[in-house]
C-alpha positions as CSV (number, residue, x, y, z in Angstrom):
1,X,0.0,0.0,0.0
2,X,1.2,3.6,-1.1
3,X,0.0,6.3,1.4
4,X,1.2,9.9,0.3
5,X,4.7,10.7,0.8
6,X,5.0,14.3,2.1
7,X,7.4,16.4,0.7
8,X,9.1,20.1,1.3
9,X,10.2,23.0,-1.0
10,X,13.6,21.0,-0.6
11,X,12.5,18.1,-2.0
12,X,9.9,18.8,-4.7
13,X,12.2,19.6,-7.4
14,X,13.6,15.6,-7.0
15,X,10.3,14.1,-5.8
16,X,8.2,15.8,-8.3
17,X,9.4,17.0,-11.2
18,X,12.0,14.8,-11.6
19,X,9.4,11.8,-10.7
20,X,9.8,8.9,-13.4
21,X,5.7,8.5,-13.5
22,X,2.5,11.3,-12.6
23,X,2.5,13.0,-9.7
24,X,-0.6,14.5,-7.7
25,X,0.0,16.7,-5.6
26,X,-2.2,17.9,-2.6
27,X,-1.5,21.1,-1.5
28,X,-2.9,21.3,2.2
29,X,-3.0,23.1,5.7
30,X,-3.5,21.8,9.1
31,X,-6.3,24.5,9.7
32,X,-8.4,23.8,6.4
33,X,-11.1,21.7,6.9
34,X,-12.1,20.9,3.2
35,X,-8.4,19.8,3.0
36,X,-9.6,17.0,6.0
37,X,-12.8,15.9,4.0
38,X,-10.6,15.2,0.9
39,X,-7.7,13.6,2.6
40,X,-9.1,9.5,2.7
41,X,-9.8,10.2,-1.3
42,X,-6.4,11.1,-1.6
43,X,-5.4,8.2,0.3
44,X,-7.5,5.8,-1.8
45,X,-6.1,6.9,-5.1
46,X,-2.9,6.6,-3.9
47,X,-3.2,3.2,-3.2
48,X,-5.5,2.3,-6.1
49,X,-3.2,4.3,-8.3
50,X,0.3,2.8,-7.6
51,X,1.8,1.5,-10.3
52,X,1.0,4.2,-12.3
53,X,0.6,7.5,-9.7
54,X,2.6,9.2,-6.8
55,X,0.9,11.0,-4.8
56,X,2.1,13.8,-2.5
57,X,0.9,16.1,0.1
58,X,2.5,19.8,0.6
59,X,2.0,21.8,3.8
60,X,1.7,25.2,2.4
61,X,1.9,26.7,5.8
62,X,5.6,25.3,6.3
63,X,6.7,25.5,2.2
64,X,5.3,28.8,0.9
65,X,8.0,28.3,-1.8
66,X,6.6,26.2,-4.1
67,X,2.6,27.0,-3.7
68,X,3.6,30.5,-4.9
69,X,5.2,28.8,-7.7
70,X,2.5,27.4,-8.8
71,X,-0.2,30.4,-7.9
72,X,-1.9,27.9,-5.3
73,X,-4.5,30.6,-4.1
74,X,-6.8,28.1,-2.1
75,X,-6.7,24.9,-0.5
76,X,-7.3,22.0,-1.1
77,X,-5.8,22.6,-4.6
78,X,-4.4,18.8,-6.4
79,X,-2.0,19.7,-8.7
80,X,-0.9,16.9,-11.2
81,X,2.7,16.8,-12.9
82,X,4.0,15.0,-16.0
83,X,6.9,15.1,-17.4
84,X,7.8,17.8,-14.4
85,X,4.6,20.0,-15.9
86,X,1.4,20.8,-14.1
87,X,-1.0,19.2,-16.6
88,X,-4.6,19.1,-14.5
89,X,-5.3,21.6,-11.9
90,X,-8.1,20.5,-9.4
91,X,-9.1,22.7,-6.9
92,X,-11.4,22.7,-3.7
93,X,-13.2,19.6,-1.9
94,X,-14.9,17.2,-4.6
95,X,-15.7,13.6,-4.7
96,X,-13.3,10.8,-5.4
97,X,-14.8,10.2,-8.5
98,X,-14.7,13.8,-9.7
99,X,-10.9,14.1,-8.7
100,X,-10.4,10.8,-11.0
101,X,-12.4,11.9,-14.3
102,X,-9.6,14.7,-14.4
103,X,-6.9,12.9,-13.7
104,X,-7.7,9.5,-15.4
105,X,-6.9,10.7,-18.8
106,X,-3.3,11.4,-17.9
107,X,-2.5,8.4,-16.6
108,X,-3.8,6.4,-19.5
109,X,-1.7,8.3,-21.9
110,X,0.9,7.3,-19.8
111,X,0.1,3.7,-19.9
112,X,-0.8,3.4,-23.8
């Protein structure tokens, strides 16, 4: 089982854009309740999604670096790399099934 890894400003550069497959990113605070109610989705695809997705959760509060990179103006906001480029953009709470239908076609590129 894959749980999201968390990662830092320091790390992102290596753990994201240099990943060798998809990466979803969950940019997050402690404080922000929707960021709660979308947290066992994230979960789930991250195990469901394994072989073909990493998923990672950002702290905004403790990396400001790379949310203002990326013009993360709310939370939750799932950000999804490819090829170390934000290809989807996902933001607020929204059902597991939601969050797939716009990620989903990404990672079927990637495996055709």
């Amino acid at each position: 089982m894959a749980d999201p890894v968390h990662i830092s400003d320091d790390v992102f550069e290596d753990e994201v854009l240099g990943a060798d497959k998809p990466v979803l990113v969950d940019f997050w605070a402690e404080w922000c309740g929707p960021c709660h109610m979308i947290a066992p989705s994230v979960k789930e695809i991250a195990n469901e999604q394994e072989s073909v997705l990493k998923v990672a959760k950002m702290d905004i509060d403790n990396n400001p670096v790379t949310p203002g990179r990326y013009g993360i103006m709310s939370i939750p906001t799932l950000l999804l790399f490819k090829n170390g480029e934000a290809v989807a953009r996902i933001v607020g709470a929204m059902p597991k099934d939601r969050i797939m239908a716009q990620i989903l076609p990404h990672l079927e590129a990637e495996a055709a």
